[in-house]
C-alpha positions in Angstrom: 50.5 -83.1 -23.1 49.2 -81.1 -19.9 48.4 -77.6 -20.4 50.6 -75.7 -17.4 48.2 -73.2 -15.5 49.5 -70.1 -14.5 49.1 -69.7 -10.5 47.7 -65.9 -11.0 44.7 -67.5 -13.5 44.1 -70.0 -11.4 44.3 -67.8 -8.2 41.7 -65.4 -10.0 39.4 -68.2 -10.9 39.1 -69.3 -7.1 38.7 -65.7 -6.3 35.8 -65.6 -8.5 34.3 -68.9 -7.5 34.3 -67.9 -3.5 32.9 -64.4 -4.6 30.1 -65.6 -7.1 29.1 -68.1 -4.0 29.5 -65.3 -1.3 27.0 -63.3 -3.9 24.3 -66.3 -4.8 25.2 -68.5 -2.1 25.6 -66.6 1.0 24.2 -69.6 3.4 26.8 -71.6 2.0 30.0 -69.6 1.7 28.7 -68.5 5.9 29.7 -72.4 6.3 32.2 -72.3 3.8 33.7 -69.1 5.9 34.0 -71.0 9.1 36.7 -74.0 7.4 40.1 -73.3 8.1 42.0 -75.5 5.6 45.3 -74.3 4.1 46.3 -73.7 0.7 46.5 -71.4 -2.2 43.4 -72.1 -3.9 41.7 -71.4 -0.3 43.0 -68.8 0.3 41.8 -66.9 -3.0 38.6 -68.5 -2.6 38.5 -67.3 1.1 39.7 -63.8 -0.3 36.7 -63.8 -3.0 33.9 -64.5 -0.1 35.8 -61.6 2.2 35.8 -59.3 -0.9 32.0 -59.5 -1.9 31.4 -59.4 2.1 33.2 -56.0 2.3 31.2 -54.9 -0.8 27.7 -55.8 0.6 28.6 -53.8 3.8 29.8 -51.0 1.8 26.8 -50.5 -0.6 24.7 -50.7 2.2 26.4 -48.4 4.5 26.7 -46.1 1.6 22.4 -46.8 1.2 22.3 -45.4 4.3 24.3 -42.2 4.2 22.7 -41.1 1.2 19.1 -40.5 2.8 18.4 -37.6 5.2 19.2 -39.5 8.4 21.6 -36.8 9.2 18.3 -34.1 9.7 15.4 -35.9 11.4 12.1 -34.3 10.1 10.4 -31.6 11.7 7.7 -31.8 13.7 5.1 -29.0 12.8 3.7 -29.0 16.7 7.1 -28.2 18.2 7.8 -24.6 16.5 9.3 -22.2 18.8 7.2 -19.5 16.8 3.9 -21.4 17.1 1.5 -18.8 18.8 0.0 -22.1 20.3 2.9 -22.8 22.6 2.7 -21.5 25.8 5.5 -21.3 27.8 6.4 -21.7 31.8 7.8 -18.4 33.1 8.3 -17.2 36.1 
């Protein structure tokens, strides 16, 4: 007797094996990325490899915002108050 699989578990379990590729893998689900067959279980694989891509470029543009990039550091020799700066008037 065949055990009937339901098409939600089975689309999860591609989504999962495209994402757990994308994650280890990345050299091979770029190749993977670039086949255009159709079908179900491609398309949830295809959706697992596009979700751990958004991820990656999320965590890292989040890396990014979260140092002091906004404020670049002070330089010490360029204060306006600095008795050493001499300035051109006329």
């Amino acid at each position: 007797m065949e055990q009937e699989i339901d098409p939600a578990e089975e689309y999860i379990r591609n989504f999962n094996l495209g994402y757990g590729i994308n994650r280890d893998s990345p050299e091979i689900a770029e190749l993977l990325d670039g086949l255009k067959p159709d079908g179900e279980r491609w398309k949830a694989f295809k959706a697992g490899i596009d979700q751990y891509s958004k991820e990656l470029h999320s965590s890292r543009t989040l890396s990014w915002l979260s140092r002091d990039r906004l404020e670049p550091p002070i330089d010490p020799s360029l204060d306006r108050e600095s008795p050493d700066l001499e300035l051109d008037r006329e």
